[in-house]
C-alpha positions as CSV (number, residue, x, y, z in Angstrom):
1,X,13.5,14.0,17.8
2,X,15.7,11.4,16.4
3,X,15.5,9.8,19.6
4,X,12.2,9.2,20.0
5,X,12.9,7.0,16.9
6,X,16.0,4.8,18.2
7,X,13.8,4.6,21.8
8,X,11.0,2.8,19.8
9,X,12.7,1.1,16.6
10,X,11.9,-2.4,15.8
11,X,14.4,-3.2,13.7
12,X,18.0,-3.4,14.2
13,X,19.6,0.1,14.8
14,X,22.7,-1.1,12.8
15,X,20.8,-2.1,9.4
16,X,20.0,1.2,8.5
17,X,21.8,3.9,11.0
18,X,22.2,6.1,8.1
19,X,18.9,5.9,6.7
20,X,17.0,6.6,10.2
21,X,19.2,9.9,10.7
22,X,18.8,11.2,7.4
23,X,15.0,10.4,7.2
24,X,14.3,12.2,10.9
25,X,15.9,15.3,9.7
26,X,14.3,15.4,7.0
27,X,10.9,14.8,9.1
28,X,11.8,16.3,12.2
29,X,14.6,19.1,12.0
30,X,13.8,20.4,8.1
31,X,17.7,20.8,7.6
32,X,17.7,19.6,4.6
33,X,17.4,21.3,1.4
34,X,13.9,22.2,0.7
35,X,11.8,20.3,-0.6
36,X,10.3,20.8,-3.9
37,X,6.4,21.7,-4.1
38,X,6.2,22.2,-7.9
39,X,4.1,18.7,-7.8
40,X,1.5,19.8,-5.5
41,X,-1.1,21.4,-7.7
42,X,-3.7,21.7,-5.7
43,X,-6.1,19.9,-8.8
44,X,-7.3,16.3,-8.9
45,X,-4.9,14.2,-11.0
46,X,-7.3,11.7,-13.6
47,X,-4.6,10.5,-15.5
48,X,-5.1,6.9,-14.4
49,X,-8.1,5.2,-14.2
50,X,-9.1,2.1,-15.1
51,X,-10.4,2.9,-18.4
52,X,-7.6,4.3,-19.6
53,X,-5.1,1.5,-18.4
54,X,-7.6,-0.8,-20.5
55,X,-7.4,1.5,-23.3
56,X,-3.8,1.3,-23.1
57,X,-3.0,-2.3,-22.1
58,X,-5.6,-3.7,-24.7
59,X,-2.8,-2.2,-28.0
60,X,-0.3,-5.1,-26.7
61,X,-2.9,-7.2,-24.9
62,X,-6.1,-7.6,-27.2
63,X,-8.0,-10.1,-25.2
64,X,-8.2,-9.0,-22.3
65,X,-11.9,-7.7,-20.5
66,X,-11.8,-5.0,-17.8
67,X,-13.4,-6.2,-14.9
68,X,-16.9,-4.5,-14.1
69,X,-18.0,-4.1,-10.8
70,X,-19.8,-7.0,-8.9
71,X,-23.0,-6.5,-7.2
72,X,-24.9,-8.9,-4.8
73,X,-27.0,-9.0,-2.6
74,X,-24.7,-11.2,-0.2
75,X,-22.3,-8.3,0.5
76,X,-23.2,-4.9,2.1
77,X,-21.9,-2.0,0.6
78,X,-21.3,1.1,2.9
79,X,-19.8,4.5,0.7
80,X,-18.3,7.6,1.3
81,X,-17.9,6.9,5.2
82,X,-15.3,10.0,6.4
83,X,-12.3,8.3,8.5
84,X,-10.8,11.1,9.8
85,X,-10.8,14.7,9.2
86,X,-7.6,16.7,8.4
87,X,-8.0,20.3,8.6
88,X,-11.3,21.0,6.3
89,X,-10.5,18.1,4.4
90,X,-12.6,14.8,5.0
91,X,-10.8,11.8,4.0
92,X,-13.2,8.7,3.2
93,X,-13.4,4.7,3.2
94,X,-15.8,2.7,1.4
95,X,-16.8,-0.6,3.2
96,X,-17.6,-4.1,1.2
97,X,-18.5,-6.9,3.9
98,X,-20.8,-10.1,4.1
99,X,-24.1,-9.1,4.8
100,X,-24.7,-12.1,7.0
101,X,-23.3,-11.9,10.4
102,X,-21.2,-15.1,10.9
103,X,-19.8,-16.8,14.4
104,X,-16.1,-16.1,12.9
105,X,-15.1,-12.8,12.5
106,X,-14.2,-11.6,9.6
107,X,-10.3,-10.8,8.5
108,X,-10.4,-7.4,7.4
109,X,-8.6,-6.2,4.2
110,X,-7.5,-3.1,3.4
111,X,-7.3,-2.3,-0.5
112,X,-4.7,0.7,-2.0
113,X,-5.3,2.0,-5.1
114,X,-2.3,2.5,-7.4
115,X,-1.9,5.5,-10.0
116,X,2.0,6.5,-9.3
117,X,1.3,8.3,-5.9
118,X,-0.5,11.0,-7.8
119,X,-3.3,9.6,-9.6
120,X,-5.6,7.2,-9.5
121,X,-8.7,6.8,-6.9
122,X,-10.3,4.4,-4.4
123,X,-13.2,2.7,-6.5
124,X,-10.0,1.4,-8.6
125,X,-10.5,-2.0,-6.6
126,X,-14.2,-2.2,-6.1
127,X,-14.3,-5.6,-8.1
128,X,-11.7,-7.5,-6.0
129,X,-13.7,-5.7,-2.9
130,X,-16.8,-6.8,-3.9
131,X,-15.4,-10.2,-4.7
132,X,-13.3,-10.5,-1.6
133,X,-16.6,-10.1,0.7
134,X,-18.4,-12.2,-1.3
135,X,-16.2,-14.9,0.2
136,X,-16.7,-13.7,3.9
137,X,-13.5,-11.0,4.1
138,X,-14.7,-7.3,4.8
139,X,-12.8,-5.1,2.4
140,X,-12.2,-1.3,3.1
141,X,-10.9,1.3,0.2
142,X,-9.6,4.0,2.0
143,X,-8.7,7.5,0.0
144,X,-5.5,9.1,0.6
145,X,-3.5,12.0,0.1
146,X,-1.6,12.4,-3.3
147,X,1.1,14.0,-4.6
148,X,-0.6,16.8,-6.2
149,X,-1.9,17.5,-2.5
150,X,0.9,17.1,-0.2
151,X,4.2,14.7,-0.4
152,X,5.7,12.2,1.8
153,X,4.8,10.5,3.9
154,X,1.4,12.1,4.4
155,X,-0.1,9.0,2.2
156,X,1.4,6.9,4.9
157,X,-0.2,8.9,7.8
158,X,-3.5,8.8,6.5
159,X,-3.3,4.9,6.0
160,X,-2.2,4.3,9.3
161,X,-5.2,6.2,10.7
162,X,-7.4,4.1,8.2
163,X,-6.1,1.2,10.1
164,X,-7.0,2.3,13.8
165,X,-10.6,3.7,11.8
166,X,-11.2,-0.2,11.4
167,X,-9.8,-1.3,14.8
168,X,-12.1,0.9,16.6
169,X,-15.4,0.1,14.5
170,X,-13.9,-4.1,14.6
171,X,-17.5,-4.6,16.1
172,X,-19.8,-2.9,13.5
173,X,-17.8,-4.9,11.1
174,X,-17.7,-8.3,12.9
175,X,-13.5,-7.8,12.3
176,X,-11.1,-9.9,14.1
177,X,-8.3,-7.0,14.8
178,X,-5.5,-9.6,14.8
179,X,-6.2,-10.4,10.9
180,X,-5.8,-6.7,9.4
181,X,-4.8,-7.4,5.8
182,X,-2.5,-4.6,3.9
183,X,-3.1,-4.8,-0.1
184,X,-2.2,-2.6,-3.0
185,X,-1.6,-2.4,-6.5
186,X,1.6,-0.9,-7.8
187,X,2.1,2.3,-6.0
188,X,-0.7,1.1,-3.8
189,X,1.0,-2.4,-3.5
190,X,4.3,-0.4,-2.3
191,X,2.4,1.2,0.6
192,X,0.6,-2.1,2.0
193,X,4.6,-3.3,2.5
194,X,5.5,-0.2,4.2
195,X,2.4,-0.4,5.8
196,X,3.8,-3.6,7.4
197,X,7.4,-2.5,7.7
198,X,6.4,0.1,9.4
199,X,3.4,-0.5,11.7
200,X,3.5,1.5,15.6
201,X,7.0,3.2,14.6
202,X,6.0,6.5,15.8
203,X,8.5,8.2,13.1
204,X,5.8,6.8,10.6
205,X,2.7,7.5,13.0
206,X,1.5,11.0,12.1
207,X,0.2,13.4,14.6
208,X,-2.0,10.5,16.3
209,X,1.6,8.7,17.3
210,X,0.6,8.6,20.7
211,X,-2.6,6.7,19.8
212,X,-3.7,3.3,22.2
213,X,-4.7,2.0,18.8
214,X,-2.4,0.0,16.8
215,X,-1.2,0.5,13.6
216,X,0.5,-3.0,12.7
217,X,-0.4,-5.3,9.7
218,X,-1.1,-8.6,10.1
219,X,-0.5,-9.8,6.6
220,X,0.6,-8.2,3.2
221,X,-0.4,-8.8,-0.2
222,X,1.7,-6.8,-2.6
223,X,0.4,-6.6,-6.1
224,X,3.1,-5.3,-8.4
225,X,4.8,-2.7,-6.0
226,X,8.4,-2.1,-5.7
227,X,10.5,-2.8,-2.8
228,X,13.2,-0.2,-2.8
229,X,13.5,3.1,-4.6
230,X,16.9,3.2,-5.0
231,X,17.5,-0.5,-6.1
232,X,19.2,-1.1,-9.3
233,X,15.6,-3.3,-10.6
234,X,14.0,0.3,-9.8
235,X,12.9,2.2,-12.6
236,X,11.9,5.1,-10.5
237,X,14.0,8.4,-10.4
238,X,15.4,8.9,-13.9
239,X,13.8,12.4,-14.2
240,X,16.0,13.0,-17.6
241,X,12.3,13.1,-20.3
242,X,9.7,13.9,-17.3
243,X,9.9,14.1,-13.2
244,X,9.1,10.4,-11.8
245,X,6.3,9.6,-10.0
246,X,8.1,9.2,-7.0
247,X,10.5,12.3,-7.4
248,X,6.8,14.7,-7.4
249,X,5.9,12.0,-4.3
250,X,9.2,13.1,-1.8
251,X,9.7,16.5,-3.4
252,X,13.3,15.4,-3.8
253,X,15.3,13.9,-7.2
254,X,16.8,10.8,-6.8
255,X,20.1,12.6,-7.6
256,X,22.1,14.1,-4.2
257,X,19.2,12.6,-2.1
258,X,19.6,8.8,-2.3
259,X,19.6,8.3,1.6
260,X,15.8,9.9,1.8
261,X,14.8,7.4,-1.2
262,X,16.3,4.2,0.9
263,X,14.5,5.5,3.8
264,X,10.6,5.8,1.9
265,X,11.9,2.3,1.0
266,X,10.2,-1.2,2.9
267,X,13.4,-2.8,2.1
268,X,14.9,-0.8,4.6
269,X,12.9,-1.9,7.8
270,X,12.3,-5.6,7.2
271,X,12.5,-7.3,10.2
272,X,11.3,-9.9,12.7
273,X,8.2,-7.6,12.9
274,X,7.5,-8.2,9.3
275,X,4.0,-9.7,8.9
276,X,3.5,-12.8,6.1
277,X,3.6,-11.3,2.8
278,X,2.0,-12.7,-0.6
279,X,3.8,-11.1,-4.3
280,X,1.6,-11.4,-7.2
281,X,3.6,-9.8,-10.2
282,X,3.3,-9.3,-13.7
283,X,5.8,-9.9,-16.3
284,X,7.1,-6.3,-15.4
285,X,10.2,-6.7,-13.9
286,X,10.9,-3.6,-12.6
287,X,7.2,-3.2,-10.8
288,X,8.9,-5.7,-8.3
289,X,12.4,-3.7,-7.9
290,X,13.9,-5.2,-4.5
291,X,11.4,-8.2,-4.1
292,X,14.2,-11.1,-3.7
293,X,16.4,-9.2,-1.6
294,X,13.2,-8.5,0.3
295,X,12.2,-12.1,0.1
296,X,16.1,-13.5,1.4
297,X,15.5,-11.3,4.0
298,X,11.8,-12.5,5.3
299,X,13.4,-16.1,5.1
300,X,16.3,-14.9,7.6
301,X,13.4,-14.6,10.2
302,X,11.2,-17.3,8.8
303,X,8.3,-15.0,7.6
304,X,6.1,-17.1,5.7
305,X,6.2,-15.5,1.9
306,X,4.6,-16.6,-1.4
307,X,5.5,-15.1,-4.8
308,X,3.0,-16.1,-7.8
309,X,4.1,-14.4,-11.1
310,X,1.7,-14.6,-14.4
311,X,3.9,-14.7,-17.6
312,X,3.6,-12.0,-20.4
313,X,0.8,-10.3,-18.2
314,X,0.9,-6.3,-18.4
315,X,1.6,-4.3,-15.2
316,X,-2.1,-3.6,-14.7
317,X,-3.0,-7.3,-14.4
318,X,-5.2,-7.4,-11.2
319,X,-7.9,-5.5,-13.3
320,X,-8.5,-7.4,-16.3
321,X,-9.2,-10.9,-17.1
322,X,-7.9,-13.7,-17.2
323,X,-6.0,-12.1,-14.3
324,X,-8.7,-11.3,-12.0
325,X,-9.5,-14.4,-11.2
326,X,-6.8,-16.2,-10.6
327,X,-5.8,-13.2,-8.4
328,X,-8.7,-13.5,-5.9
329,X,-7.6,-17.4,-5.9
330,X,-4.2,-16.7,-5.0
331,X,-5.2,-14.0,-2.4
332,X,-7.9,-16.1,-0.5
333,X,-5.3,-19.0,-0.8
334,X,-3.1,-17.3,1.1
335,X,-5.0,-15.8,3.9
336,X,-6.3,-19.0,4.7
337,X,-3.3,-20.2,4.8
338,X,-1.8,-17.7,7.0
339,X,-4.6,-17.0,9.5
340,X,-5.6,-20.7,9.5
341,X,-9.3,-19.9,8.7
């Protein structure tokens, strides 16, 4: 199966041989060492909402306001639409778009909730949805697999097929399919990259890999998500007081198993291929593990990038003010910018 990879690659073969053999034997032959399932419980994990990131944020933070939910009646809300079924399992996508029909179509925007690959849920982002269509964008939350479900990289399967959900119902949604938007926060924000790192490489396609239907980005915005696992910026893997996030997300430690960590990182496929990518970042450092290598790199092939970076703000900016705003500004900014709208 390897093959199939090399045949269809769009990066070059020699900037990460090692990676691509280990990561389709670890998809496609299982010879590896077994991955471990302790993670998957099979129970919802409600660790992180965004209530309790307030709670916790406002003991070093005091003034800041979580962000309530924006309702008007210049944006339609659609909920609880199923995108695709897996197995008995439907997953679903919520849709936030201008209710009035314009001549232009619309760029879509896809939003990724954060919560460590395990947590979390898709009405985490229904403020910056809501506020997003308010200014003519039609956002979609998609749910998707976690940790406590299944591991790598089903998460990335199920996105991919949110992305051809959209490009087939472009018309219901007035979308233009060349201005699909990728956007996350933290482990969501690490997703919308490899969304775009990774877009019609069958090894990263799922079982629809032979689909007509596209699965490239055509833009990135990257709130707070690493790079690369296994950069020395990354605080992910150090399982010595509690198993990482991302250690229950590949079912493998960090330890013995670097080469499978470098290939579940978007450091490790940026390329020509890379669509325009925005950073907004907190004053977390390592929530943006890899991002100036990442950044040298998108300059090698003159890939428009922006970074914006707010000073002393906590990891979970892009829900509270005085963040919020500033956010949306930076995020229209950008797309306007880079889709010429």
């Amino acid at each position: 199966m390897a093959s199939i990879f090399w045949e269809h690659a769009v990066i070059p073969i020699k900037k990460i041989q090692v990676v691509a053999i280990y990561i389709a034997c670890f998809l496609f032959t299982g010879k590896l060492t077994a991955q471990s399932t302790i993670g998957i419980t099979g129970r919802r994990d409600t660790s992180y909402t965004n209530y309790s990131a307030y709670q916790s944020t406002r003991k070093t933070h005091p003034a800041i306001k979580l962000v309530a939910e924006i309702k008007t009646a210049a944006v339609t809300e659609e909920k609880n639409i199923t995108y695709t079924a897996i197995a008995n399992r439907n997953l679903l996508i919520d849709a936030f778009y201008p209710k009035i029909k314009s001549n232009h179509k619309n760029t879509a925007i896809i939003i990724i909730h954060g919560g460590g690959w395990r947590s979390g849920n898709r009405t985490q982002h229904y403020p910056l949805a809501q506020k997003l269509a308010q200014l003519g964008y039609a956002c979609f939350t998609p749910q998707y697999r976690l940790s406590t479900e299944v591991l790598f990289p089903a998460a990335v399967y199920d996105l991919k097929e949110a992305v051809r959900w959209i490009r087939k119902n472009a018309v219901a949604y007035n979308i233009d399919t060349s201005r699909i938007v990728a956007m996350g926060f933290s482990a969501g924000g690490e997703l919308a990259v490899f969304m775009g790192v990774t877009g019609n490489m069958p090894l990263f396609e799922g079982t629809n890999a032979s689909s007509a239907i596209a699965t490239n980005i055509n833009a990135v915005v990257d709130m707070d998500g690493i790079l690369s696992f296994v950069h020395p910026e990354s605080g992910e893997g150090d399982d010595s007081k509690r198993t990482s996030a991302a250690t229950y997300w590949f079912g493998y430690p960090r330890k013995d198993h670097e080469k499978i960590w470098e290939a579940a990182s978007s450091l490790s496929y940026v390329g020509s291929s890379t669509p325009p990518t925005l950073f907004i970042n907190s004053s977390v450092d390592r929530m943006h593990a890899g991002r100036e290598d990442y950044i040298k790199a998108l300059q090698q092939y003159h890939i428009y990038t922006e970074v914006h970076s707010f000073e002393d703000a906590p990891h979970a900016f892009c829900l509270f003010d005085p963040w919020f705003e500033p956010t949306v500004k930076y995020i229209d900014g950008f797309l306007k910018k880079v889709f010429s709208r």
